[in-house]
C-alpha positions in Angstrom: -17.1 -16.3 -3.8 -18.5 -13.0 -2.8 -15.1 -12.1 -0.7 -13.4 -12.2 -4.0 -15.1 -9.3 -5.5 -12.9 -6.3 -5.3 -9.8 -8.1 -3.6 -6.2 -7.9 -3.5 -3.6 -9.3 -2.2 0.1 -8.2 -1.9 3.2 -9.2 0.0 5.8 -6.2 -0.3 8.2 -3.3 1.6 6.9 -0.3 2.4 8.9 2.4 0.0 8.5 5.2 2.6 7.4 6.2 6.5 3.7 6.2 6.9 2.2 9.5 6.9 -0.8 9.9 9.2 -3.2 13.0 8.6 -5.7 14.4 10.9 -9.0 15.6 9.9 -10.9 18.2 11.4 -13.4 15.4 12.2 -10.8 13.9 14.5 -10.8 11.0 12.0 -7.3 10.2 11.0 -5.8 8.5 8.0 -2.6 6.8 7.5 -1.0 5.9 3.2 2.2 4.9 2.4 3.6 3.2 -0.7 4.5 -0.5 -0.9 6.9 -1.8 -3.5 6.1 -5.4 -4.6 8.6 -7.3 -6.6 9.0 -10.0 -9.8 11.7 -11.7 -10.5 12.3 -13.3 -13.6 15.4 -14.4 -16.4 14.9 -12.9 -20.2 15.8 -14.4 -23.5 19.4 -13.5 -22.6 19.3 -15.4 -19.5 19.9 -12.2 -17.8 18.3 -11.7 -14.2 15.4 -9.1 -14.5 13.4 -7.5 -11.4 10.6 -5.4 -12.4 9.2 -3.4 -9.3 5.9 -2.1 -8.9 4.6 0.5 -6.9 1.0 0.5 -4.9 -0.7 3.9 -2.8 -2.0 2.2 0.0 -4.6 4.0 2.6 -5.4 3.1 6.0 -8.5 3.9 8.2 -9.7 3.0 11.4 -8.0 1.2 14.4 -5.2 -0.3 11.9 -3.8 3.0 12.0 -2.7 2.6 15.7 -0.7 -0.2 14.2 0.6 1.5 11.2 1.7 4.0 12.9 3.5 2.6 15.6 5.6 -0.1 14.4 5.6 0.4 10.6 8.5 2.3 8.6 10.4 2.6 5.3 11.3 -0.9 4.6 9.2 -3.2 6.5 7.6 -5.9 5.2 4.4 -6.6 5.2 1.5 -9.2 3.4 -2.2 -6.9 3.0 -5.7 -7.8 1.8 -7.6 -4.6 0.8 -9.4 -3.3 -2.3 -9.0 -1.2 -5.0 -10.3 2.4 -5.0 -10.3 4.7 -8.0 -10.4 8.6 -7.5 -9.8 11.4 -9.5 -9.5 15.1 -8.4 -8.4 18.2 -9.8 -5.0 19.6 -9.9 -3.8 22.9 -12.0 -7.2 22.8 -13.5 -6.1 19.2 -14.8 -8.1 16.0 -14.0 -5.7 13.1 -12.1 -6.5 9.9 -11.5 -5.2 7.8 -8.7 -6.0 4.0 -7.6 -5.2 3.1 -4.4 -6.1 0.4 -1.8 -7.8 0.7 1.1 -6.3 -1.9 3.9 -8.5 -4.4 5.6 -5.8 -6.8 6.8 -2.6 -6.6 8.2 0.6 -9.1 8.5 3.9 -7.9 9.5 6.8 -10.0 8.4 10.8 -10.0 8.8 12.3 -9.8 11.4 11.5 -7.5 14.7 13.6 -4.1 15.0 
């Protein structure tokens, strides 16, 4: 039960490119954003899809594959965890959750 602690799992599209920064370390970082989707009929009977959007960031050697075959659209099933950050911005506090990628599955079809 421990590798439940701090998990998540989503199946989604990637909303935009991934971008990849370099640091001055030479350690590099990839994020994008991944849309997941719900589908579901309201008391009208009307079809309703409610879209959610997740900051993902990636470290390590994932990033080769990030980088390489991933883009706007693609999608993808992750396990990572949630991490919470805050920073300052206009001398106003902002808080961000994101998750940090430990596995990778690409799905669809091949470009």
């Amino acid at each position: 039960m421990t590798n439940l602690r701090n998990s998540v799992r989503l199946i989604g599209r990637l909303g935009n490119d991934p971008e990849v920064r370099t640091f001055e370390s030479g350690k590099k970082m990839a994020s994008f954003s991944l849309a997941t989707n719900e589908t579901y009929y309201n008391n009208s009977g009307e079809k309703v899809t409610d879209t959610q959007w997740h900051n993902v960031v990636v470290w390590g050697k994932k990033i080769e594959v990030v980088e390489n075959y991933l883009k706007k659209g693609s999608e993808i099933a992750l396990e990572g965890k949630l991490i919470n950050r805050s920073y300052e911005k206009d001398g106003e506090n902002k808080y961000i959750t994101e998750i940090s990628l430990n596995e990778l599955l690409m799905l669809g079809k091949k470009d």
